[in-house]
C-alpha positions as CSV (number, residue, x, y, z in Angstrom):
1,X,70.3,109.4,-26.8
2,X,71.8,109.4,-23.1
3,X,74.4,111.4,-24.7
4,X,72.3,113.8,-26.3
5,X,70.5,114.8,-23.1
6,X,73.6,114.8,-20.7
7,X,75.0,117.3,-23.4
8,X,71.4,119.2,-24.0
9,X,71.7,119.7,-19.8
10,X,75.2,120.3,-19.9
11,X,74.5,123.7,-21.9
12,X,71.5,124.9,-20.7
13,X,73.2,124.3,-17.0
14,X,76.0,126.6,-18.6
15,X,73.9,128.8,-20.3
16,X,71.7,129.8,-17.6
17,X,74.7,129.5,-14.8
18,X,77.1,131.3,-16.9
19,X,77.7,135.3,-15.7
20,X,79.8,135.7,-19.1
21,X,77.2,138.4,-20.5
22,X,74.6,138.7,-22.9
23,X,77.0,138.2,-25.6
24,X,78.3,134.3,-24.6
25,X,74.9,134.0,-24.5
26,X,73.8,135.2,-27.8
27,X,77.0,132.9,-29.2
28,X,76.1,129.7,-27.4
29,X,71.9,130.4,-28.6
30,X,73.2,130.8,-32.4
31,X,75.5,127.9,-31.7
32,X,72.6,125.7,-30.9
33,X,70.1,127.0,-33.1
34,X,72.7,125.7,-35.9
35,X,72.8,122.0,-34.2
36,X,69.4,122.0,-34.0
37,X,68.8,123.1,-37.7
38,X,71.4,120.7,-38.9
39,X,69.8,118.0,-41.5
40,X,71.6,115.1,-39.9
41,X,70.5,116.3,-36.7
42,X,66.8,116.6,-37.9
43,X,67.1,113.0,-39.0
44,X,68.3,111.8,-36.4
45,X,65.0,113.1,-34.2
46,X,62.8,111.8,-36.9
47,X,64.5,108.2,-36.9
48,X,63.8,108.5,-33.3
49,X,60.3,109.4,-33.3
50,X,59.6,107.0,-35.5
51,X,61.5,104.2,-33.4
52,X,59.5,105.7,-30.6
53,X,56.5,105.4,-32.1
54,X,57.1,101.7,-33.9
55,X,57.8,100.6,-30.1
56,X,54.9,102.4,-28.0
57,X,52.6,98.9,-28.4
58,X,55.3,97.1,-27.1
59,X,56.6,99.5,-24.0
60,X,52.7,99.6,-23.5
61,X,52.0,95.7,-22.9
62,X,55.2,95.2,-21.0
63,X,54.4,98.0,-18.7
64,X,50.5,96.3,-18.2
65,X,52.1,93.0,-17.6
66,X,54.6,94.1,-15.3
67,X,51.8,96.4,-13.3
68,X,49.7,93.5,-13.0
69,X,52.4,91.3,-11.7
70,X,53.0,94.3,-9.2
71,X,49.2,94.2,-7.8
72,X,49.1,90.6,-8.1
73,X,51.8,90.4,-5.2
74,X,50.3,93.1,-2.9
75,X,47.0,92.1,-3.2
76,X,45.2,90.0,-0.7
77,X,43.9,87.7,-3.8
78,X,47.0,87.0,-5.7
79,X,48.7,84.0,-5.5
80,X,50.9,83.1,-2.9
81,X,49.9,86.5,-1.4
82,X,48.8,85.1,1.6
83,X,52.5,84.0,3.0
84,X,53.7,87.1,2.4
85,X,51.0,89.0,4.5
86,X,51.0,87.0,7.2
87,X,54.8,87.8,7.4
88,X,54.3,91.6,7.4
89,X,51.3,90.8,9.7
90,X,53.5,89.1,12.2
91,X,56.7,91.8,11.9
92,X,54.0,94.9,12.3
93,X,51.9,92.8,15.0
94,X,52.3,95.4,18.3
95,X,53.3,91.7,20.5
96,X,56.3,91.2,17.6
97,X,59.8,91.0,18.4
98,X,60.4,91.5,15.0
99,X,59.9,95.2,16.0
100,X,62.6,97.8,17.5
101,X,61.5,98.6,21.3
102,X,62.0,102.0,20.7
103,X,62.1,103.7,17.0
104,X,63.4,107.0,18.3
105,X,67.2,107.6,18.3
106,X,69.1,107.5,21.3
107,X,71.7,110.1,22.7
108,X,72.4,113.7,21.9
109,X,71.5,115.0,19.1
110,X,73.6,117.4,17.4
């Protein structure tokens, strides 16, 4: 599928960068309309719009878990959280060493 787009880009970065004339351009459209009318090709997309679909539930509950996991950890009630932001609290405290002096760069600019 990676292969697919990178070649999908690949022409329409040629196509519309290409100062060959209208009649490249009319070769390389009939060209692709043929791929993309192909049978195999047509099965291929339908195989993997079905995959797509069969695997949607499954994207879908990893994504929720791993988004919950994510707010757990930056959330004031999640567990363990507390460590954590009394660390940031102590690096971004204005008394902190943990802090650069000055955040501007130094010297001549070019």
């Amino acid at each position: 599928m990676k292969k697919l787009m990178l070649l999908v880009a690949g022409g329409v970065g040629y196509v519309l960068g290409t100062r060959a004339g209208r009649e490249r351009y009319e070769q390389i459209k009939k060209a692709a309309t043929r791929v993309k009318e192909d049978p195999r090709v047509q099965e291929k997309a339908h195989q993997a719009a079905d995959l797509a679909k069969d695997k949607a539930p499954v994207v879908k509950d990893k994504v929720a878990s791993a988004a919950s996991t994510a707010a757990d950890k930056v959330t004031p009630s999640g567990s363990g959280s507390g460590e954590h932001r009394s660390d940031l609290e102590e690096q971004l405290h204005p008394d902190s060493t943990a802090r650069q002096d000055d955040p501007y760069p130094q010297g001549n600019l070019p």
